[in-house]
ZAMARGU-4260 file (C-alpha; in steps of 0.2 Angstrom, whole numbers, plus 5000, padded with zeros to 4 digits):
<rodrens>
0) 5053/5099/5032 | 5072/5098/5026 | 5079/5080/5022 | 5095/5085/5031 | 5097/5083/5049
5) 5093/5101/5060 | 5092/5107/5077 | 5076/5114/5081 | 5078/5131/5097 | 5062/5135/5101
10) 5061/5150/5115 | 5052/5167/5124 | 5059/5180/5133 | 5053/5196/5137 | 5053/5207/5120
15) 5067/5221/5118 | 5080/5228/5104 | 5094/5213/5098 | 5086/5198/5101 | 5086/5192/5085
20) 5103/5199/5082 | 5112/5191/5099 | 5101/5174/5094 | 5109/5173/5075 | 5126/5182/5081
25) 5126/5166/5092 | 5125/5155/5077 | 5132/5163/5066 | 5150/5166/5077 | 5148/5147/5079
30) 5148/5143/5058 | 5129/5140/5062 | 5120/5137/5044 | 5100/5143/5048 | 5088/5134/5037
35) 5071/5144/5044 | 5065/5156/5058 | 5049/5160/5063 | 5047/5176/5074 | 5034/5183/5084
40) 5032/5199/5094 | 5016/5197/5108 | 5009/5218/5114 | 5013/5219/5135 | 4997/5210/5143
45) 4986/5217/5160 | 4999/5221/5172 | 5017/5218/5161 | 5029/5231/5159 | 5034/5221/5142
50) 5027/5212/5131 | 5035/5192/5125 | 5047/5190/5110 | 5045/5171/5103 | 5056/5162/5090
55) 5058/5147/5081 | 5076/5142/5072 | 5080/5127/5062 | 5099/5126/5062 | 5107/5113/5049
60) 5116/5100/5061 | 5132/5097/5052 | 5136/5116/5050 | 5139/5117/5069 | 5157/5111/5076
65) 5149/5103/5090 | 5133/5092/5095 | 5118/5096/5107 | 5125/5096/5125 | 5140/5106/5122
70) 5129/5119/5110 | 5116/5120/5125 | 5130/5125/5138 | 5138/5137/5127 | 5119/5143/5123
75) 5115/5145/5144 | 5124/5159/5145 | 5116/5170/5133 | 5098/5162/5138 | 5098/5169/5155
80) 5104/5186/5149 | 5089/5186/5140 | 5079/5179/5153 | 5072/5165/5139 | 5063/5149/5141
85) 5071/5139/5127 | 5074/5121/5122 | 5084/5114/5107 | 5077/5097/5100 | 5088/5086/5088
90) 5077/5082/5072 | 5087/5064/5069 | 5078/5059/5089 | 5061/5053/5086 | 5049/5058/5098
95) 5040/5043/5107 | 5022/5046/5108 | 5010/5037/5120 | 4993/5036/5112 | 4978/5034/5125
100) 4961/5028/5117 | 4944/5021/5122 | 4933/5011/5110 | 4930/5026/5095 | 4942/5019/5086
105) 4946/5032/5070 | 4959/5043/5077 | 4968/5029/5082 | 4968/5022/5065 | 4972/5038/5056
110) 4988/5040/5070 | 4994/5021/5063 | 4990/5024/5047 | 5002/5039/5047 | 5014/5032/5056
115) 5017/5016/5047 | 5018/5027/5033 | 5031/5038/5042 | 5021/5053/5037 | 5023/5055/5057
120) 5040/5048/5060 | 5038/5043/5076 | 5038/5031/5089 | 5021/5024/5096 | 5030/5015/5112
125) 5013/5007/5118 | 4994/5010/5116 | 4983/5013/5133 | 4965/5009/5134 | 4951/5009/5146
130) 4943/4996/5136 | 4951/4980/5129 | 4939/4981/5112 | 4956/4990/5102 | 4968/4977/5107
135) 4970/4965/5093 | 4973/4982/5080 | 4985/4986/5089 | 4997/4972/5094 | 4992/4967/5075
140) 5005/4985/5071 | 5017/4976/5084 | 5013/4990/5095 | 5012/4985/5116 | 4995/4987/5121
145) 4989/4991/5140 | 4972/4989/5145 | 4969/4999/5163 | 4952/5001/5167 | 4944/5016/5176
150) 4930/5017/5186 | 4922/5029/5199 | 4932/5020/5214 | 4948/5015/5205 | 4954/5032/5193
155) 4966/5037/5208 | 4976/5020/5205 | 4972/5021/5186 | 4979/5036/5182 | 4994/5031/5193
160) 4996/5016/5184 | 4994/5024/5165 | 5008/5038/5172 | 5019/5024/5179 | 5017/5016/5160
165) 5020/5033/5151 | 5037/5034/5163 | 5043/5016/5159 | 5042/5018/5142 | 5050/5034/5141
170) 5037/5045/5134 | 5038/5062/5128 | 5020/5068/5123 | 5004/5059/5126 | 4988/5059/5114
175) 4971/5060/5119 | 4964/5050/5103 | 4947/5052/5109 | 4951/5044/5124 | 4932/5047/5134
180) 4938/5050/5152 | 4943/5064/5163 | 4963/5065/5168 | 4967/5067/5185 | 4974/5086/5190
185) 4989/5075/5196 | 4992/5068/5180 | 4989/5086/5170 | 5000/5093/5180 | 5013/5081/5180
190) 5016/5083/5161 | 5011/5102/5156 | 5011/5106/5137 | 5013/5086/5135 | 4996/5080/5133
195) 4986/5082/5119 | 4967/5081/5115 | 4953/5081/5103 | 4937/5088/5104 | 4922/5091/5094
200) 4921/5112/5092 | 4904/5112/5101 | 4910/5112/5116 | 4902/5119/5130 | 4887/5125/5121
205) 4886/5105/5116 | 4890/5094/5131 | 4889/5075/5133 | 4891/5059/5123 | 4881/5065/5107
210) 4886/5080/5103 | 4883/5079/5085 | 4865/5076/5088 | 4862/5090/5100 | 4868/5101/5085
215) 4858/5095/5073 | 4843/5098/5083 | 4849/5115/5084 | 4852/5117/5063 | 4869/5120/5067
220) 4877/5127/5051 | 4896/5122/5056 | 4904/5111/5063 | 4922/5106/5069 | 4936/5100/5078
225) 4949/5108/5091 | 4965/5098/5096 | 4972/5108/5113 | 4984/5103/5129 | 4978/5098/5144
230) 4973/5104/5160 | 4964/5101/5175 | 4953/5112/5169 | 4941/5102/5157 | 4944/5106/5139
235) 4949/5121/5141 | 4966/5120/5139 | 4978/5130/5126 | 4970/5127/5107 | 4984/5121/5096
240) 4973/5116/5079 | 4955/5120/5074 | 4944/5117/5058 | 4928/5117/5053 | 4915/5109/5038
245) 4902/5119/5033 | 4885/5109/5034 | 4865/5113/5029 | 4848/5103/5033 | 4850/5091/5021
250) 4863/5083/5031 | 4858/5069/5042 | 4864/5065/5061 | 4874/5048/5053 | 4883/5063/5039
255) 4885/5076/5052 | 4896/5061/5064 | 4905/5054/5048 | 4911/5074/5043 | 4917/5074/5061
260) 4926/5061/5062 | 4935/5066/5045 | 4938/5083/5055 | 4945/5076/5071 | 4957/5065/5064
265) 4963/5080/5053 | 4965/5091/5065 | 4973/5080/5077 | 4988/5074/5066 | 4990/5093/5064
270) 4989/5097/5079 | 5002/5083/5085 | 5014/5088/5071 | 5015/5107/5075 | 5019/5099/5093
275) 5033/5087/5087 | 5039/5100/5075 | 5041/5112/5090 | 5030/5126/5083 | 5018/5129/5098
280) 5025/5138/5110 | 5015/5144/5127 | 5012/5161/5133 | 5002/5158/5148 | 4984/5149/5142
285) 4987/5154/5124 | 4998/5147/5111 | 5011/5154/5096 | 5009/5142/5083 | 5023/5143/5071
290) 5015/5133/5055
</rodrens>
């Protein structure tokens, strides 16, 4: 990443001659100084006449003669002649990331670990949690910590209350750091492309609390990790990240839970910085990841 401030325009439209040259002629007719583009072109899908253009543009900040809001009106024009879905983020703006976790604590650890560092330069508003066990790491990092317990008769007000915190605190993307409960649709669909997960990769063949035994039962000879948004639709939301460890039957239950956890924290700080970094972009259930 450049040290020097940049605007980040992300977009998609429907693909067609001069896109990229109306996009830079745009910046370029404004003294716009590009520091990277990423470009992708998607093949027409069942039932569409076109296929999807996408684009990613960094554009040095103090090359422009104007900030953000006058830059997205002069920008609207041009958009809706090319019938793009576009955003531009401001890199000097940290994102504020609400972290959701239950009582696995690694992911978590790895998340404030990195952002104490400012290897993720972000802000962590406020830790939520369905159990209180995590509480005293977290207020120990100064971080607000909310402890809203859900049950089988009380996840419609839970969910409520964890949206009405996520609200309060302003916050731009939520983070599943193993966080072992099923959102509400309400709540997916409230935020779309705004919540993260984690997962172990052995998903669905591996379903349940101990996955990782499952698969050894079953001399599994890989194992990983997938970090996707998401929807109602359990796990099976847009993949943003994947890895896996290769593994063979010398390794124990106890090694094959310690490699996964190395591998979901990886993946998952991956997976949240392609997000921040505005590299994923979304084409229906599949994502453009721009790395």
């Amino acid at each position: 990443m450049h040290r020097t401030r940049f605007y980040t325009l992300s977009a998609s439209c429907p693909d067609r001659v001069g896109i990229v040259a109306k996009v830079s002629g745009f910046i370029a007719e404004h003294q716009g100084w590009i520091l990277e583009t990423a470009l992708h072109a998607e093949p027409p899908r069942d039932g569409e006449a076109v296929g999807r253009y996408f684009m990613r543009v960094e554009i040095r900040a103090d090359s422009l003669p104007f900030h953000l809001a006058e830059f997205r009106e002069r920008f609207r024009p041009l958009a809706e002649e090319l019938e793009m879905d576009w955003k531009i983020t401001d890199s000097a703006v940290k994102k504020r990331v609400v972290v959701l976790v239950s009582r696995q604590e690694h992911c978590l650890y790895d998340l404030l670990a990195r952002w104490q560092s400012k290897e993720l330069d972000i802000e962590i508003p406020c830790v939520i949690s369905n159990h209180d066990d995590l509480r005293g790491f977290v207020e120990w990092h100064g971080i607000a910590f909310h402890h809203v317990p859900v049950t089988a008769d009380n996840k419609a007000s839970a969910y409520a209350e964890v949206q009405r915190i996520f609200e309060e605190v302003r916050g731009d993307t939520m983070v599943l750091a193993r966080y072992m409960q099923i959102l509400s649709p309400e709540l997916c669909a409230a935020y779309p492309g705004r919540i993260l997960n984690i997962h172990h990769s052995f998903l669905p063949s591996f379903v349940g609390a101990k996955p990782y035994h499952q698969a050894w039962t079953k001399g599994v000879k890989l194992i990983g990790a997938t970090c996707h948004y998401v929807t109602a639709d359990l796990d099976q939301g847009p993949i943003i990240e994947q890895d896996v460890i290769r593994i063979d039957h010398s390794d124990a239950v106890e090694d094959m839970v310690r490699y996964g956890k190395d591998i979901e924290k990886t993946v998952l700080a991956r997976g949240l910085r392609y997000h921040l970094e505005d590299r994923v972009l979304l084409h229906g259930n599949k994502t453009i990841v721009f790395r």
